[in-house]
C-alpha positions as CSV (number, residue, x, y, z in Angstrom):
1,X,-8.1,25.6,-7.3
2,X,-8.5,27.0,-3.8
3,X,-11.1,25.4,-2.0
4,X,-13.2,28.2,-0.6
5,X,-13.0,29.2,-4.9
6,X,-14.4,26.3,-5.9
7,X,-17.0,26.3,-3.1
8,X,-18.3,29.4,-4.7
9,X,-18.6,28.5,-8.3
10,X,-20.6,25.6,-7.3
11,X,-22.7,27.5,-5.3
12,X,-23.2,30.4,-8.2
13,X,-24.0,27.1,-10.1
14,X,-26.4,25.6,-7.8
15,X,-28.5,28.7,-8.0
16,X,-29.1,28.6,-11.5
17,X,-31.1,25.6,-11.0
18,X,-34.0,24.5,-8.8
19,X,-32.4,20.8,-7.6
20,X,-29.4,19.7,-7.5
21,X,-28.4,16.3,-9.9
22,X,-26.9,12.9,-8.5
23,X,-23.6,13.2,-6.7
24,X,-23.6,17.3,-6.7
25,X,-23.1,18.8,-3.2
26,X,-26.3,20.1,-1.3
27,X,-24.8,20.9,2.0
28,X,-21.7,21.6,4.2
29,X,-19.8,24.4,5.9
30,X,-20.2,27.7,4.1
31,X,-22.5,26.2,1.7
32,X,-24.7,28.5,-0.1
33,X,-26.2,26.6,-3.2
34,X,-29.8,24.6,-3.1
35,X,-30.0,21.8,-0.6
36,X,-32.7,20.2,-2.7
37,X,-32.2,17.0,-4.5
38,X,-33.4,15.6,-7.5
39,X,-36.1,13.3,-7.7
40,X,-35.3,9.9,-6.1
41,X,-32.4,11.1,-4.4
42,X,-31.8,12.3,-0.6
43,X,-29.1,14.7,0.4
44,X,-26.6,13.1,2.5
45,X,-24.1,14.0,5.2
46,X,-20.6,12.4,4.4
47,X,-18.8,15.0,7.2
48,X,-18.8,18.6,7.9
49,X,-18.0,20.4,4.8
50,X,-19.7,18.3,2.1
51,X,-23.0,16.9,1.7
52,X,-24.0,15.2,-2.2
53,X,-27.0,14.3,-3.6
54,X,-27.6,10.6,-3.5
55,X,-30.3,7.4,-4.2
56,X,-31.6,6.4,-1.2
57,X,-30.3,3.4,0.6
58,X,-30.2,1.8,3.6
59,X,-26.9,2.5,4.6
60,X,-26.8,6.4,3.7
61,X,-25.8,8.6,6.5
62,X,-28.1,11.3,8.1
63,X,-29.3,14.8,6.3
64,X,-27.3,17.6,5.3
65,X,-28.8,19.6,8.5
66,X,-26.0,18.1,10.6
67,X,-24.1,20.9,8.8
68,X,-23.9,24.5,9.6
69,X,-24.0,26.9,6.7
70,X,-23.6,29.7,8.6
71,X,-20.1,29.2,10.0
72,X,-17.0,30.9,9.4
73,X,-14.5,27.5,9.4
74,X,-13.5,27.1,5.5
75,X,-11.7,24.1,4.1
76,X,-9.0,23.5,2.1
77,X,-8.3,20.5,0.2
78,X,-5.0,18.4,1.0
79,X,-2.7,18.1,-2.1
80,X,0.5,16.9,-2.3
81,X,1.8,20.0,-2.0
82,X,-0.7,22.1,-0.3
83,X,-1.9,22.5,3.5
84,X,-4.3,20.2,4.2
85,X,-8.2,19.7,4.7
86,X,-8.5,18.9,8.5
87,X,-11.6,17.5,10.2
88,X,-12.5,18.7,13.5
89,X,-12.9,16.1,15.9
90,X,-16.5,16.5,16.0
91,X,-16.6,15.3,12.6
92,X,-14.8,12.5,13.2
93,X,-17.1,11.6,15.7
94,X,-20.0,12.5,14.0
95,X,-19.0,9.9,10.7
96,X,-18.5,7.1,13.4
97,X,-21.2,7.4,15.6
98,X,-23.7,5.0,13.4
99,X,-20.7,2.4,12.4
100,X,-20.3,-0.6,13.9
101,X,-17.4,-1.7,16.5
102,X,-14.1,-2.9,15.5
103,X,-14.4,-6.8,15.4
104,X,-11.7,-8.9,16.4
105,X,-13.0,-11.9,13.7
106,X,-10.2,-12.1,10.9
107,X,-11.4,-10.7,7.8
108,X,-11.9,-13.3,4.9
109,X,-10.5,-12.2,1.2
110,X,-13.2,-13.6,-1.4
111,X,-11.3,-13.4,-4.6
112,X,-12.4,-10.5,-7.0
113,X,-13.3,-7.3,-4.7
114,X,-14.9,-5.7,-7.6
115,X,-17.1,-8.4,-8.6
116,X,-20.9,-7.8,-7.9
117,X,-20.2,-4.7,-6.4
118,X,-20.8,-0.8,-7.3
119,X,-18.1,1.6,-6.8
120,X,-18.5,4.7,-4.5
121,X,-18.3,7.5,-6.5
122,X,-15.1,10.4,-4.9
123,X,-17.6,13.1,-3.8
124,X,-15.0,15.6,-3.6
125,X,-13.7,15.0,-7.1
126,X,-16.9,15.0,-8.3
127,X,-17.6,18.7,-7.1
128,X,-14.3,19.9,-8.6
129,X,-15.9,18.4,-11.6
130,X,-18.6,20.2,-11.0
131,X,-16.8,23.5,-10.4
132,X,-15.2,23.3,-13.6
133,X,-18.6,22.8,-15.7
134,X,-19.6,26.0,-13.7
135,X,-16.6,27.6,-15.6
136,X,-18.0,26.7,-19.3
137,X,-20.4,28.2,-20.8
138,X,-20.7,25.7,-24.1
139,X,-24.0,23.5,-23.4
140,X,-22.0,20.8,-25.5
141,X,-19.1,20.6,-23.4
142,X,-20.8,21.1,-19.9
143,X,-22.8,18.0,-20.9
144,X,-19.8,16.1,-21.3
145,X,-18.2,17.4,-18.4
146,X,-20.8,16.1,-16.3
147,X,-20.4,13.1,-17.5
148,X,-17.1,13.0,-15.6
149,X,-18.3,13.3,-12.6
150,X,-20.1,10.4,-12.5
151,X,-17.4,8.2,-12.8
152,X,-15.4,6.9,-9.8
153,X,-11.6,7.5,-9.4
154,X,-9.7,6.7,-6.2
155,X,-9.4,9.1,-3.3
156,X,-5.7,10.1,-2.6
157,X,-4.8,10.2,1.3
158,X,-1.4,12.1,0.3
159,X,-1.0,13.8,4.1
160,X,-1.6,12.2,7.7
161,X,-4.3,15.3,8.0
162,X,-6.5,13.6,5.6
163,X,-7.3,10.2,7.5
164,X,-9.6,12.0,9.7
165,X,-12.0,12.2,6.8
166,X,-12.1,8.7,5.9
167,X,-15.0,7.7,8.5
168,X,-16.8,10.1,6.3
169,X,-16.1,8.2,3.0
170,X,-16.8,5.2,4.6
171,X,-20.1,6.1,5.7
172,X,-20.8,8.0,2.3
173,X,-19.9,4.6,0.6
174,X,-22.2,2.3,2.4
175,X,-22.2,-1.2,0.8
176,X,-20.1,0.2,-2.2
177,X,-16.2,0.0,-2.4
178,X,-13.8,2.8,-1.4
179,X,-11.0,3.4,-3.5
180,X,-8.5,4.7,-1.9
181,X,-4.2,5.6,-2.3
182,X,-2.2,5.0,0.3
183,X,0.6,7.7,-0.4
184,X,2.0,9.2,2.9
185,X,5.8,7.2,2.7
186,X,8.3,9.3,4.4
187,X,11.0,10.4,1.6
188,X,8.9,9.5,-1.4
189,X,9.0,9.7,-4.6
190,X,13.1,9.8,-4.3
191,X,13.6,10.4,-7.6
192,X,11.4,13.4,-8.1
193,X,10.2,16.8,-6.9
194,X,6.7,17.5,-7.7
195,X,5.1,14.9,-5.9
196,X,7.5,14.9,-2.9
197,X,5.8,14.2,0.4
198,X,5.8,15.6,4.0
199,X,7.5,12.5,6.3
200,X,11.2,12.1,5.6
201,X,13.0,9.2,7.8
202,X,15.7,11.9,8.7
203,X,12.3,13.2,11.2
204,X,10.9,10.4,13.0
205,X,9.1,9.7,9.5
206,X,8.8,5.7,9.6
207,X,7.1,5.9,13.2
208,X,4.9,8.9,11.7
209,X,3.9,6.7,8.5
210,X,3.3,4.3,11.0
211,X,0.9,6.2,12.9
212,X,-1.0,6.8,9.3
213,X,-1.4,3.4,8.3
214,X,-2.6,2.8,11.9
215,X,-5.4,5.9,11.5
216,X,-6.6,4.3,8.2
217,X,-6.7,0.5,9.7
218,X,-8.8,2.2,12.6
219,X,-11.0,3.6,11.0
220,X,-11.5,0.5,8.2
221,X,-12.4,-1.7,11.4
222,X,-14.7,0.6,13.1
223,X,-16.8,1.3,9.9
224,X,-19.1,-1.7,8.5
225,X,-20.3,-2.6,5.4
226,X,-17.6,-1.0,3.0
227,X,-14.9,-2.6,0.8
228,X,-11.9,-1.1,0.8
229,X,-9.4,-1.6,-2.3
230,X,-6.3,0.5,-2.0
231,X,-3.2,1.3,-4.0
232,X,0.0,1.0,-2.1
233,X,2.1,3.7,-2.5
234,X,2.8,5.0,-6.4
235,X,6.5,5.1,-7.7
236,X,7.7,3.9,-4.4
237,X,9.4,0.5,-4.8
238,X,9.8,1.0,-9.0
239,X,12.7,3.8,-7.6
240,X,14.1,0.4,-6.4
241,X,14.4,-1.5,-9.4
242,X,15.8,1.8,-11.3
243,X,17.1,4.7,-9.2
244,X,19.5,3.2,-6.8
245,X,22.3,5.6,-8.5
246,X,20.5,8.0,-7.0
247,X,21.4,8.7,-3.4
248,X,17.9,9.8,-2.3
249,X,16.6,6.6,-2.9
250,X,19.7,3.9,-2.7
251,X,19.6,5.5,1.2
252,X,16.2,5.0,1.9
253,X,16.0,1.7,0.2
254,X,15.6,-0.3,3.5
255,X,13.5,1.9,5.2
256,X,11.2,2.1,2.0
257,X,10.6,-1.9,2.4
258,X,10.2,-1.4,5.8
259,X,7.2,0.9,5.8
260,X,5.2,-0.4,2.8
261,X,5.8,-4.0,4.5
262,X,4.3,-2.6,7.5
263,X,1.4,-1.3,5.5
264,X,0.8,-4.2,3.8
265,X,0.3,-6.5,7.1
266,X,-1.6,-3.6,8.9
267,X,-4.5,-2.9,6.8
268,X,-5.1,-6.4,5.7
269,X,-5.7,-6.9,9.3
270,X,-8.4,-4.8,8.6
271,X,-9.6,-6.8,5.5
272,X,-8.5,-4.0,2.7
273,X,-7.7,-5.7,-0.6
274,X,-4.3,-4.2,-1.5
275,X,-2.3,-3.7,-5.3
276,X,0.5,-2.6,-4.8
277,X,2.0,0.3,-7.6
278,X,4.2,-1.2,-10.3
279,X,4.9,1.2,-12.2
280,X,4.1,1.0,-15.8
281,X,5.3,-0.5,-19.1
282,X,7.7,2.0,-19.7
283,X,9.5,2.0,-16.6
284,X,9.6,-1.6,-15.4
285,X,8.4,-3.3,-18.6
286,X,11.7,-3.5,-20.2
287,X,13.8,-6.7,-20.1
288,X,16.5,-5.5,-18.2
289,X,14.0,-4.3,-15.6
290,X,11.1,-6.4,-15.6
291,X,12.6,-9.8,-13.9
292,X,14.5,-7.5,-10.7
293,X,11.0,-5.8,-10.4
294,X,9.4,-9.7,-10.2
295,X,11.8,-10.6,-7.9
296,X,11.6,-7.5,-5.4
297,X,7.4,-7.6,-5.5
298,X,7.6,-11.1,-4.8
299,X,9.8,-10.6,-2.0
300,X,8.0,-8.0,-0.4
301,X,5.0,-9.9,-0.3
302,X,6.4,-13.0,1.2
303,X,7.7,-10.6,3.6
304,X,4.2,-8.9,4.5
305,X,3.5,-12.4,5.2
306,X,1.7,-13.4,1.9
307,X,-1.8,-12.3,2.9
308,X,-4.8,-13.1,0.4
309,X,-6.1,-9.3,0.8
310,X,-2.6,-8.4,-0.7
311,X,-4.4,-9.0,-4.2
312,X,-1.5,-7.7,-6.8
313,X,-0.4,-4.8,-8.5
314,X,-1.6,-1.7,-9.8
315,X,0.1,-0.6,-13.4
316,X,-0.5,2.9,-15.3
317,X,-0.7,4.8,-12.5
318,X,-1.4,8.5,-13.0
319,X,0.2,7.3,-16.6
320,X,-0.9,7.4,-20.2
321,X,0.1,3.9,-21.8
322,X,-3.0,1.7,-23.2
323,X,-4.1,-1.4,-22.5
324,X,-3.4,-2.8,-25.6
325,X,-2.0,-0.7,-28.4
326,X,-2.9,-0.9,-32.2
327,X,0.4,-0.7,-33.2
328,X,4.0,0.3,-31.0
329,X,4.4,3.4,-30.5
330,X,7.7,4.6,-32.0
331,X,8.9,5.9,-28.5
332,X,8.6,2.4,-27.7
333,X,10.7,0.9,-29.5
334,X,12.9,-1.7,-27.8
335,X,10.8,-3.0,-25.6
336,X,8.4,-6.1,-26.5
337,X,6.1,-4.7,-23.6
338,X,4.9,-1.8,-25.1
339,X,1.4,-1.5,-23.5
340,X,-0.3,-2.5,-20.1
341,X,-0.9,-6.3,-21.5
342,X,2.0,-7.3,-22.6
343,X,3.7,-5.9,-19.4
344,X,1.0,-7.3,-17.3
345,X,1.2,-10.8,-19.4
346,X,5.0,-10.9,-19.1
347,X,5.2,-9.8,-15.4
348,X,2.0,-12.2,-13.7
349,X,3.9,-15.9,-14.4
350,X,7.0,-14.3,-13.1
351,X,5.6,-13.6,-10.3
352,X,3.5,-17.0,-9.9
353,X,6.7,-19.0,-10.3
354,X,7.8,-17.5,-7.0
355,X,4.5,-18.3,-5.4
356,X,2.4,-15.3,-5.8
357,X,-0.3,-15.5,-8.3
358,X,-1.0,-11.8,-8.6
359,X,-4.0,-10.0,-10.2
360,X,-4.0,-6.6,-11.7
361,X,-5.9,-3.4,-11.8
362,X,-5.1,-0.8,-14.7
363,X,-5.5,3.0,-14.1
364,X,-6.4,4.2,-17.9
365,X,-7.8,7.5,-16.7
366,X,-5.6,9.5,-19.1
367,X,-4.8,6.7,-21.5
368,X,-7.1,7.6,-24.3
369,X,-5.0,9.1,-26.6
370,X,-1.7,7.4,-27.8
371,X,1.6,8.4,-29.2
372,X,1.5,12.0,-28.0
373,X,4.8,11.9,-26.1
374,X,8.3,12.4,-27.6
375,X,9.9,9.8,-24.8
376,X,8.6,7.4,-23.1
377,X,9.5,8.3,-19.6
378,X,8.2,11.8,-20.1
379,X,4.8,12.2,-17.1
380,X,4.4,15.6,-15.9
381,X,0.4,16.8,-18.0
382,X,1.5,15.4,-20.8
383,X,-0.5,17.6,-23.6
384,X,-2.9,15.8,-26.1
385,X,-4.2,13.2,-23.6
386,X,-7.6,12.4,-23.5
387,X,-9.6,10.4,-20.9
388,X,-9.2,6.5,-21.2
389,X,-11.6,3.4,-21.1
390,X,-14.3,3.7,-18.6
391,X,-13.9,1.4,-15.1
392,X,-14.9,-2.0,-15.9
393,X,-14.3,-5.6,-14.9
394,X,-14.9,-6.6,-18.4
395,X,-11.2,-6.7,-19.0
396,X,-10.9,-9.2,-21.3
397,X,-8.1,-10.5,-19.7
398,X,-8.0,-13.0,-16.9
399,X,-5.0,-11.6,-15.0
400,X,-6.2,-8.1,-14.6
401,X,-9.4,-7.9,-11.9
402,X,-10.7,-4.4,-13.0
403,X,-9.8,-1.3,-15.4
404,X,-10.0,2.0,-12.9
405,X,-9.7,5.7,-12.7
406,X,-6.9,6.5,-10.0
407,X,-5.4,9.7,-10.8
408,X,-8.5,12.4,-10.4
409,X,-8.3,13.6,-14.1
410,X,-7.7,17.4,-13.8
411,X,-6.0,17.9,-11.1
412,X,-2.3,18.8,-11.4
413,X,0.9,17.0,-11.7
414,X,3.2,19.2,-11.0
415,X,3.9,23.2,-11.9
416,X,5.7,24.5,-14.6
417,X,7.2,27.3,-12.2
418,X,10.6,27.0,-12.7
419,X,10.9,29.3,-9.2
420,X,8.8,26.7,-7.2
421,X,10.6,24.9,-4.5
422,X,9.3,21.8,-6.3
423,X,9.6,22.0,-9.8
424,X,10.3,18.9,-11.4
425,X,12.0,19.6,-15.3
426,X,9.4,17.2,-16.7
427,X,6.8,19.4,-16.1
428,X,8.3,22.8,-17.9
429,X,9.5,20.0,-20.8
430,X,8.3,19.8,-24.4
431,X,5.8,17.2,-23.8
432,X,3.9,19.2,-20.7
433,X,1.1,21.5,-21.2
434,X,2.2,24.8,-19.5
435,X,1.5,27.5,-17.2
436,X,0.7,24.5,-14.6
437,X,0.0,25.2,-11.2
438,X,1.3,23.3,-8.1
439,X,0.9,19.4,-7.9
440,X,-2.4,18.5,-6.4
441,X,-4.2,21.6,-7.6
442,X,-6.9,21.9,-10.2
443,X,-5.8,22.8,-14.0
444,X,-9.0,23.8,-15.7
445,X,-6.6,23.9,-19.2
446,X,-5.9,20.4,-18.6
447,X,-9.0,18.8,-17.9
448,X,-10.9,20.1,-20.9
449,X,-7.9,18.4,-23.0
450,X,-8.8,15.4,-21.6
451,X,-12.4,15.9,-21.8
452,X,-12.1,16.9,-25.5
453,X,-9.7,14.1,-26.1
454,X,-11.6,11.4,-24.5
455,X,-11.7,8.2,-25.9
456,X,-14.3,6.7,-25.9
457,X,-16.0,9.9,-26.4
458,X,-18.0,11.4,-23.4
């Protein structure tokens, strides 16, 4: 959904009302709704097109009124496959100008980064949430929509353009922890289409994707207060264990190692606690794959030089397995690691015997419904899939630190539009819901699925 769209449905919905509810937006560029908050709740300036409704702390930023909502400058939300939201350099400024300096003392990693601590909540996901209730007219399922938007999911920094609104975030998320993706790595995804970035290594791309993992480390060490976990870079070195008979990827192999390596070692510099993406049961869980996949995550840490804040792995990312199935599911069959914990269970001592005793977070955003697919590798808004377990640290399992939200339920994984420069098959296949827009961009269809099929029920 275009930006300046969505900016106007929550506007038409902000005037139905005479306050606006925790985490809705009260302020920003060409903002027209009510910049009143609820009881108990101030609005707050995160940068120059967004202001939310939050409980007052000490570490919120400054009012709303920074923001003009007269101006003619309109945003547009970076997507994987869309121009991107840019922040003026005003902004930038403006996000920074209460943090404190970048200190040269070496960050110390404390175990856990979720333990004890609250989870900023994505405020622009939550006002796509927002713009969707605005959409539905059943009081029923508006209520449980809202409900969506008060859970956290991970912001995706999928261009180079979108670093210069992390000071914002950062600000916005005080004493709470940023999630964030790192997913800017020149040719990725070399085995698919939709989700096809815009560095290649062909165009200066590894000193590019340099520069962007410099940008984020910035702007990490001039903020204070926040804990950063990030996700390194989804599908990126699973291609390695699986796709080298693909040329895309067998000739970028080196290069890929390269740059996440390089990511790794910058940002813990800047204390960010790191998983990197492992793909998912499915893909790597199998027992031909699993013990390569080991060895290469293994190696790749030792290689980034075996930092603490290099915490583990993520698993189930943007995906649809459980956490622990009931039973196999048929599509399964074959592999002894047929959800998260068995993969996760099977994958952790492998690791630990070559000297990394990795922890795990789970992404079971769209994992609430089970055997819906008709193959296991199918990916691409898979129909019948409802929103997973809530994000928790109550995991019930000691190798896995926290279950999370990263993929933004909703928006898009790739279009059905056989025409599109990026069409990826899986998303036209029997398995997808169709018409789909353009990966990145809001599919109302989908998200009530996965409202409707939550489970646990919202």
């Amino acid at each position: 959904m275009k930006a300046a769209f969505a900016a106007a449905l929550l506007a038409a919905l902000a005037t139905q009302v005479s306050a606006v509810a925790e985490w809705g937006q009260c302020g920003g560029l060409n903002y027209a709704g009510s910049n009143t908050c609820d009881a108990g709740l101030s609005c707050v300036y995160s940068n120059d097109w967004y202001s939310q409704c939050l409980k007052s702390t000490s570490s919120a930023a400054t009012s709303s009124t920074k923001t003009s909502s007269t101006s003619s400058t309109s945003s547009t939300r970076a997507s994987s496959t869309s121009s991107t939201r840019v922040s003026s350099s005003t902004s930038s400024t403006k996000t920074t100008s209460g943090s404190a300096q970048a200190s040269s003392a070496v960050p110390t990693a404390s175990g856990n980064p979720y333990t004890g601590k609250s989870v900023w909540n994505s405020e622009y996901y939550a006002s796509e949430v927002y713009a969707a209730a605005a959409l539905v007219t059943d009081t029923a399922l508006k209520a449980k929509i809202s409900k969506v938007a008060s859970i956290p999911t991970f912001t995706w920094f999928d261009t180079m353009a979108k670093v210069a609104d992390l000071p914002g975030y950062l600000q916005a998320a005080g004493s709470s922890i940023l999630q964030i993706v790192v997913y800017d790595l020149p040719n990725r995804d070399c085995h698919a289409n939709a989700s096809n970035g815009e560095l290649t290594y062909a165009n200066n791309g590894a000193a590019l994707y340099q520069q962007y993992i410099d940008g984020i480390t910035a702007a990490i060490k001039a903020s204070s207060g926040s804990t950063v976990v990030a996700v390194i870079e989804p599908d990126s070195l699973a291609n390695l264990v699986t796709n080298l008979s693909d040329s895309r990827c067998s000739s970028v192999q080196d290069q890929y190692k390269a740059s996440v390596v390089y990511a790794l070692k910058t940002l813990a510099t800047a204390g960010v606690y790191m998983y990197i993406d492992a793909g998912h049961a499915g893909w790597l869980g199998w027992p031909a794959n699993i013990s390569p996949a080991a060895t290469l995550f293994a190696q790749i840490y030792t290689s980034a030089g075996s930092s603490p804040f290099i915490r583990g792995l993520a698993t189930n990312v943007a995906n649809y397995n459980a956490l622990t199935a009931a039973s196999p599911d048929p599509i399964t069959s074959g592999n002894s690691n047929y959800d998260e914990t068995h993969y996760i269970n099977a994958l952790a001592p492998m690791l630990a015997s070559s000297g990394w005793n990795a922890q795990f977070i789970v992404d079971l955003g769209r994992s609430g419904k089970q055997n819906i697919r008709t193959a296991w590798g199918n990916w691409c808004n898979i129909k019948g899939a409802g929103f997973g377990l809530h994000p928790t640290t109550n995991t019930g399992n000691s190798y896995i630190d926290a279950i999370v939200w990263v993929k933004p339920g909703g928006e898009c994984d790739g279009t059905s539009n056989t025409s599109a420069v990026r069409y990826d098959s899986m998303c036209g296949g029997v398995d997808a819901k169709v018409p789909a827009p353009e990966a990145g961009q809001w599919f109302q269809d989908y998200f009530l699925d996965l409202v409707n099929n939550a489970d646990p029920a919202l």
